[in-house]
C-alpha positions in Angstrom: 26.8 44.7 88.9 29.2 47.5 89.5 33.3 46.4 89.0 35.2 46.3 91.9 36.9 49.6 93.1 40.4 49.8 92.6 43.0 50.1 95.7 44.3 53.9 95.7 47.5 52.7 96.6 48.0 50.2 93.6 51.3 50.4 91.9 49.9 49.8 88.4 47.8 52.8 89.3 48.2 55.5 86.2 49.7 59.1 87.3 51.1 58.0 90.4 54.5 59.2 90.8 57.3 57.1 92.4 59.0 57.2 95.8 62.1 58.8 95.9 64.9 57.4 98.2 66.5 61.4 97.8 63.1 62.8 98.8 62.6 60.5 102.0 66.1 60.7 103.1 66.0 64.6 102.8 62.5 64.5 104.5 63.8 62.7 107.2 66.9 64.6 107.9 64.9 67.4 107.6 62.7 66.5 110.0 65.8 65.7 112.7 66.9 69.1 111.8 63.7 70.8 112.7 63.4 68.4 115.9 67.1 69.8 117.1 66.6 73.2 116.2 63.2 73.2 118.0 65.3 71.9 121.4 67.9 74.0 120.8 65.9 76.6 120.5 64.2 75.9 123.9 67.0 75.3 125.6 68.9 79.0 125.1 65.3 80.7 126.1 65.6 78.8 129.0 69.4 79.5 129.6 68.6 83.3 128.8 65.6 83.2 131.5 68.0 81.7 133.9 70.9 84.1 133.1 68.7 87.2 132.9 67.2 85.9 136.3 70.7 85.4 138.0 72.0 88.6 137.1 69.0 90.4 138.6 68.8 88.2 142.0 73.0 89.7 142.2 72.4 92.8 141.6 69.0 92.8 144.3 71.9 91.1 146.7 74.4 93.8 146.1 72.3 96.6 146.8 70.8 95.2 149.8 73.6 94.0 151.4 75.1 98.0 150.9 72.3 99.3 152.8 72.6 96.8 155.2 76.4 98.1 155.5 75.2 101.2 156.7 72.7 100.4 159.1 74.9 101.4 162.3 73.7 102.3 166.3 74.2 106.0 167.6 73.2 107.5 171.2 71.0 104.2 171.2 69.3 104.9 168.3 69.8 102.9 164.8 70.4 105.3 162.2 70.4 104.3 158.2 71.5 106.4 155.3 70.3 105.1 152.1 72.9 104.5 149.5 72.6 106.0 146.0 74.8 103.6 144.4 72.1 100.4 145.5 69.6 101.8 143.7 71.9 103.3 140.4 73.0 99.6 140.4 69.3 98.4 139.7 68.8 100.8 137.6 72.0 99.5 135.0 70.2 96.6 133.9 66.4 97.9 133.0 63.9 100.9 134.0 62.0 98.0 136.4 60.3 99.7 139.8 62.1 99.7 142.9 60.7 98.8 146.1 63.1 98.7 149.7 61.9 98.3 153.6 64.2 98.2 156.1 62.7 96.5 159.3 64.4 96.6 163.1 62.7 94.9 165.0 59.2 94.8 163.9 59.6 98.6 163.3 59.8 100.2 159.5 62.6 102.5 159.9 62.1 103.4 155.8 60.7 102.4 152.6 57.1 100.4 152.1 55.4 99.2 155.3 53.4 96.7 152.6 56.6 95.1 150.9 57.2 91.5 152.4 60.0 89.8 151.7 61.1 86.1 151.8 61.6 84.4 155.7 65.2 84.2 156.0 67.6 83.7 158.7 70.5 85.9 160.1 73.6 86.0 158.0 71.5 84.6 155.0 70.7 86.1 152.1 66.7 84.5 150.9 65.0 85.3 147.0 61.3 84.8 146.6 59.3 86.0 143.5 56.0 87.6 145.0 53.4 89.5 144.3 53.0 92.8 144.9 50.3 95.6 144.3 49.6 94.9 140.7 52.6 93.6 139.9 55.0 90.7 140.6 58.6 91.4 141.6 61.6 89.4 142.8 62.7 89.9 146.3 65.7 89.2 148.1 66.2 89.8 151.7 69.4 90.4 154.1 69.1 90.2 157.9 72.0 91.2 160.1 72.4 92.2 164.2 73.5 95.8 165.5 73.8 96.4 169.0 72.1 99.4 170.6 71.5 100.1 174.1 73.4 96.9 175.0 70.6 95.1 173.0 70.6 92.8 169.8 68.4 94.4 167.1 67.8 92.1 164.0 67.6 94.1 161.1 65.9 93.4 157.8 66.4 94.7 154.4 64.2 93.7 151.8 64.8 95.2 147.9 62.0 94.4 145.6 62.3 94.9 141.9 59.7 94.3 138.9 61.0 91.5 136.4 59.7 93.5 132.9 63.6 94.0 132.4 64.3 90.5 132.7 61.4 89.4 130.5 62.3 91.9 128.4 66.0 90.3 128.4 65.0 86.8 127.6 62.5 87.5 125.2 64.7 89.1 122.9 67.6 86.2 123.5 64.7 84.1 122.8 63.8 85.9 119.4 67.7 85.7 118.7 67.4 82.0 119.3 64.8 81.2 117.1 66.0 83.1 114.5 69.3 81.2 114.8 67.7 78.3 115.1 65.6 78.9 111.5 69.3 79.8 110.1 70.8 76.4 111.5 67.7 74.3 109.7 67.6 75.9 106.7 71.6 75.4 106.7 71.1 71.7 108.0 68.2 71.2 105.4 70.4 72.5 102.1 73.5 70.6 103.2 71.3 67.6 104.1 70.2 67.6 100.2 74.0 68.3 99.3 74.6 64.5 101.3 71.8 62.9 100.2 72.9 63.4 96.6 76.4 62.6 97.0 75.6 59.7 99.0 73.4 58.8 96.0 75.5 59.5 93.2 77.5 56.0 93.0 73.9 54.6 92.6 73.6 57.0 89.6 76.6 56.1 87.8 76.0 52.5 88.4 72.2 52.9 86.4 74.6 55.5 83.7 77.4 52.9 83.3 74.0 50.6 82.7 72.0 52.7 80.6 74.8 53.7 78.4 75.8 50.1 77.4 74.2 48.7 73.8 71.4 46.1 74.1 74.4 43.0 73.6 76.9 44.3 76.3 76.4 42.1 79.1 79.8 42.2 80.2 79.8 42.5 84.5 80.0 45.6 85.8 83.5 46.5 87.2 82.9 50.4 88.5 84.1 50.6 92.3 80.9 50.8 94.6 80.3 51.4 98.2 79.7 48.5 100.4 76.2 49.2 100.8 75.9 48.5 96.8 77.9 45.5 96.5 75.1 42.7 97.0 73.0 45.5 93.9 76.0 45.0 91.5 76.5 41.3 92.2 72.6 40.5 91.4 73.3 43.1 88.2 76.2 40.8 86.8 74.2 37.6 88.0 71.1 38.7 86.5 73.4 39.7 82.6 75.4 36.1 83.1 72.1 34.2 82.6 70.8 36.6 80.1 73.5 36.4 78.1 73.2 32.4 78.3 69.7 32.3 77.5 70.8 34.4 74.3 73.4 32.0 73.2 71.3 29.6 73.6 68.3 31.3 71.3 70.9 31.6 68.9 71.9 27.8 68.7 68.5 26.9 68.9 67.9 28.8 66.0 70.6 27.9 63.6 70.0 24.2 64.9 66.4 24.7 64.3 67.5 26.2 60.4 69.1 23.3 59.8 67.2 20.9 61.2 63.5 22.2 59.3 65.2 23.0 56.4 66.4 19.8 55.7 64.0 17.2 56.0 61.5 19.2 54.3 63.9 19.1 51.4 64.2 15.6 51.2 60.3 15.4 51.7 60.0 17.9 48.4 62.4 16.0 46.2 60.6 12.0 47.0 57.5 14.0 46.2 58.7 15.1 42.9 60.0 11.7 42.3 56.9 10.4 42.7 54.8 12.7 40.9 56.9 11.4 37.7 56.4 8.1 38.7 52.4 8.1 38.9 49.8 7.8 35.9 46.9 8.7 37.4 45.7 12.1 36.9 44.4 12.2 41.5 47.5 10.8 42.3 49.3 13.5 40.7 47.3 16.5 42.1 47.4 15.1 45.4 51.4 15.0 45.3 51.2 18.4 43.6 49.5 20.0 46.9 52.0 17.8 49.0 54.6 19.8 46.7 53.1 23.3 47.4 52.7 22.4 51.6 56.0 21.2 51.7 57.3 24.8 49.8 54.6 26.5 52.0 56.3 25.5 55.3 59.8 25.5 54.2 59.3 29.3 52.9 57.3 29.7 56.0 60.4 28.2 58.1 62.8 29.8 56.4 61.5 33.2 56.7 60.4 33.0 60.4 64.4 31.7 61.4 65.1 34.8 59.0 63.0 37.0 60.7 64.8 35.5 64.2 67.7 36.5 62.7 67.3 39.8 62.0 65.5 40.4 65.8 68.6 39.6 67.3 71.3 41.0 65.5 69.3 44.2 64.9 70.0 44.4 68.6 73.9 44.0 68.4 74.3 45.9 65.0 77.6 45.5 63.3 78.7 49.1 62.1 80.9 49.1 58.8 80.6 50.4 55.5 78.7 48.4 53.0 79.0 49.3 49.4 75.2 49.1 48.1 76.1 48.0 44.3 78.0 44.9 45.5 75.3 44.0 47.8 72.6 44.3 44.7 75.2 42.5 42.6 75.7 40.0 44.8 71.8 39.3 46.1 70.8 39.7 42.2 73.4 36.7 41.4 72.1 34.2 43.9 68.1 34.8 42.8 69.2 34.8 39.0 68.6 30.7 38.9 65.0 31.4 40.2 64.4 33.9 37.9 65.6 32.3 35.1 63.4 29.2 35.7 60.1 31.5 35.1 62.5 33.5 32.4 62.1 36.6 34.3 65.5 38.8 33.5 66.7 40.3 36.7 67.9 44.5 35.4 70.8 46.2 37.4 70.9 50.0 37.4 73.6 50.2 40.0 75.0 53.7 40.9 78.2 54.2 43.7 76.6 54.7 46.8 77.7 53.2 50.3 76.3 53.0 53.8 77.4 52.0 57.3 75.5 49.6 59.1 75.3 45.3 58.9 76.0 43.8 55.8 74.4 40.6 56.5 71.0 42.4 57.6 70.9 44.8 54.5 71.7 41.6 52.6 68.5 39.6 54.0 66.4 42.3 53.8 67.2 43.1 49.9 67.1 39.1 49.7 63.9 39.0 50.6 62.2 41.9 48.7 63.7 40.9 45.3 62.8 37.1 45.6 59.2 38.3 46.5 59.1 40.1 42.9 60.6 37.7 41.2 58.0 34.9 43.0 54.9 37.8 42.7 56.2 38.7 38.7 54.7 36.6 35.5 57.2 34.9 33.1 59.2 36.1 30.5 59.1 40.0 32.4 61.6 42.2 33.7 62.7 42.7 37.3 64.7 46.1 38.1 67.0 47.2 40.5 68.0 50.2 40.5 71.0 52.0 43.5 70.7 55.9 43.9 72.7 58.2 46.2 71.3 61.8 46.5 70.0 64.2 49.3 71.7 62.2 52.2 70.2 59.1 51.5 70.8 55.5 49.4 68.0 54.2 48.0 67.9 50.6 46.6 64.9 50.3 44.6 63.1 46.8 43.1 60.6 47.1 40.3 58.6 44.2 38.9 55.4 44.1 36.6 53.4 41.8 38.6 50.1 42.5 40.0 51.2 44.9 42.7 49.7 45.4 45.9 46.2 45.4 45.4 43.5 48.4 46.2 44.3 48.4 49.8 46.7 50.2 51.6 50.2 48.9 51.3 51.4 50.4 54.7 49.3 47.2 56.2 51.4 44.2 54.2 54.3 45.4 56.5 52.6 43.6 59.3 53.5 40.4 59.9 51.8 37.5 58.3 50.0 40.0 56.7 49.9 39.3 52.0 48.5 41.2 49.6 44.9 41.1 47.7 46.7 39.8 44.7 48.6 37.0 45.6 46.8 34.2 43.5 47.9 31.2 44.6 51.7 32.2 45.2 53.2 30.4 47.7 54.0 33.0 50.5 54.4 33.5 54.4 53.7 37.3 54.3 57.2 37.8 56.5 59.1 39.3 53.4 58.8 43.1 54.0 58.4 42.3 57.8 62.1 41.3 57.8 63.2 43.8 54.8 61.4 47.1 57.2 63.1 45.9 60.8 66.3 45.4 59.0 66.2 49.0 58.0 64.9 50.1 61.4 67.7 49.1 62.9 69.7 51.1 60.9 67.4 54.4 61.3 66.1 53.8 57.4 62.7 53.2 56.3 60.6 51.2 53.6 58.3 52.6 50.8 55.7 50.8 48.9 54.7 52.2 45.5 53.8 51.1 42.7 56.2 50.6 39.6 57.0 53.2 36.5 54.0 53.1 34.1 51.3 52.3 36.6 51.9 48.1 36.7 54.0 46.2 39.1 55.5 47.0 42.2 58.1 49.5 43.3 60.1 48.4 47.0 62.3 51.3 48.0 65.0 50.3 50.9 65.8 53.4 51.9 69.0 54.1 54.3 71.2 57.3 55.2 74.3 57.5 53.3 77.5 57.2 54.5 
């Protein structure tokens, strides 16, 4: 049975790349742009075939109506000389053929016997655009009266001229048009782009103001934002209000849950002690012993897990000041000295000046937790070293025990949590210790190393953090 297909539009789908509101709005006004260029365009070729059309149906007017001026009647005879300045005037505006007829009365007194013009009626001046020969020109016609012989002659005068000039004309406006028109887009498109960003940018700062805050800020956001924004900044501070309540109350739950595991498996450990003195038989007294060990078991396994709560959260609002390494092994070697002493295990300081800046209280767990696992994983009656260098930009607080070390596998793994070595006998142990210890130092850009002790026994735990 083949799996189903996958939708090609499915947002988990890998390589796709998101929408952009800055694309689409540019796209868009783009598109306008290109709509109105493309009218605008269309209408100044059709402007500039009008214009290029009405100043050549003048002109055609003007230089029939002169000829018609001097059509005039002598000895009863209609006599016409043809003007040179009706023709020169057709002639200003392109190199187009010229056609004329001049009619009286059904007879052609000049031009082509051929050339029709538009009907028209006396006093009025008609256009037509006709074909002619192989051509097609644009006509205009005048008609006016003379009197000869004590008779009314109508008289016609049609001028005909080829419209290649006025193509001519209105293609090239047209060319100039478009190439405005490209001008105006590509203008329109690179200031659409300038918009769209500046319209955009409050959104910007609004994610910057976000992005630059640390992982505990949830104050609300108070930057000024346009209108359109408002109900995005609201939901913003909505949304951090009942994070940051659901973070207090992780933290409360957690220092209520320290207390609150802590302490009755403390009272359970101590009646169980008090009746392991208190019973003869030899089953009886193993049976409390395991009580004893599960009741250590989970309370380690409590403890550490709170611990390891702990660290999670603060490592996220990480208190920056200068800790002074020596006093912190002082201090964490003086509260595990009664648990060392009870195996006589000697606890060895080798404490040089060295300081870093970062969160006391973390750096303090962390060591905690390292030293009381080789004082827990070391035999009686040995030694347990801790050393404090400073050199080559780093602190390093080192713990050295003569235990059984970390077994023949790789002691990267026992980072992991839950995760305990091959030796651990029948230690009591969670496997959270160096868990805690490496994302304490992770949060403060430092790093763990596992070795293994001076002299080839015991284990070496390096905390390892950049020096003030």
């Amino acid at each position: 049975m083949t799996a189903p297909a996958r939708p090609r539009n499915s947002p988990g789908r890998p390589g796709r790349r998101p929408w952009s509101i800055a694309r689409k709005l540019t796209l868009a006004l783009a598109g306008i742009a290109a709509l109105l260029a493309l009218v605008s365009w269309g209408m100044v070729t059709s402007f500039a075939r009008e214009a290029a059309g009405r100043t050549q149906d003048n002109i055609l007017a003007a230089s029939a109506t002169s000829i018609a001026e001097t059509l005039r009647s002598e000895a009863g005879a209609i006599r016409l000389e043809l003007p040179y300045a009706a023709f020169s005037m057709l002639g200003a505006i392109s190199e187009d053929r010229v056609f004329y007829r001049v009619d009286a009365g059904g007879t052609v007194l000049t031009g082509y016997d051929d050339l029709d013009g538009p009907e028209g009626a006396l006093g009025a001046t008609r256009f037509a655009t006709l074909p002619y020969r192989d051509t097609t020109v644009r006509a205009v016609s005048v008609m006016r009266v003379i009197v000869s012989d004590g008779e009314a002659v109508p008289i016609t005068v049609t001028v005909a001229q080829t419209r290649g000039g006025v193509e001519t004309i209105a293609a090239g406006l047209s060319r100039q048009a478009g190439l405005l028109s490209v001008v105006v887009f590509g203008l329109a498109v690179a200031l659409s782009t300038v918009a769209v960003r500046a319209s955009l940018r409050p959104l910007n700062t609004i994610a910057q103001s976000v992005a630059a805050r640390g992982p505990s800020d949830l104050r609300p956001l108070r930057r000024p934002a346009p209108a359109e924004l408002a109900p995005l900044v609201a939901a913003l501070n909505r949304l951090m209000e009942r994070l940051g309540g659901s973070i207090r109350r992780s933290e409360e739950f957690i220092t209520e849950a320290a207390h609150r595991v802590r302490t009755p498996l403390a009272v359970v450990r101590t009646q169980a002690e008090i009746a392991l003195h208190s019973v003869a038989g030899e089953s009886q007294k193993q049976t409390l012993r395991r009580v004893i060990r599960a009741v250590d078991e989970s309370s380690r396994s409590a403890s550490q897990l709170l611990d390891h709560a702990m660290v999670s959260f603060r490592a996220d609002d990480l208190a920056r000041a200068e800790v002074d390494l020596p006093a912190l092994a002082g201090g964490v070697a003086d509260a595990l000295r009664p648990t060392a002493e009870m195996k006589e295990i000697d606890i060895a300081l080798d404490l040089a000046p060295a300081a870093v800046m970062g969160d006391a209280i973390l750096l303090q767990n962390a060591l905690h937790n390292v030293l009381d696992n080789a004082i827990k994983y070391s035999p009686a009656e040995t030694v347990v070293r801790v050393c404090v260098r400073n050199g080559g930009g780093e602190a390093r607080i080192s713990v050295s025990d003569q235990g059984p070390g970390f077994g023949d596998g790789p002691a990267r793994h026992l980072t992991e949590r839950f995760r305990r070595g091959e030796a651990v006998q029948d230690v009591v142990g969670s496997g959270l210790g160096l868990t805690i210890a490496e994302d304490a130092l992770g949060a403060h850009g430092g790093r763990l190393d596992l070795g293994v002790a001076e002299g080839g026994r015991g284990a070496c735990v390096s905390l390892i953090l950049p020096a003030a």
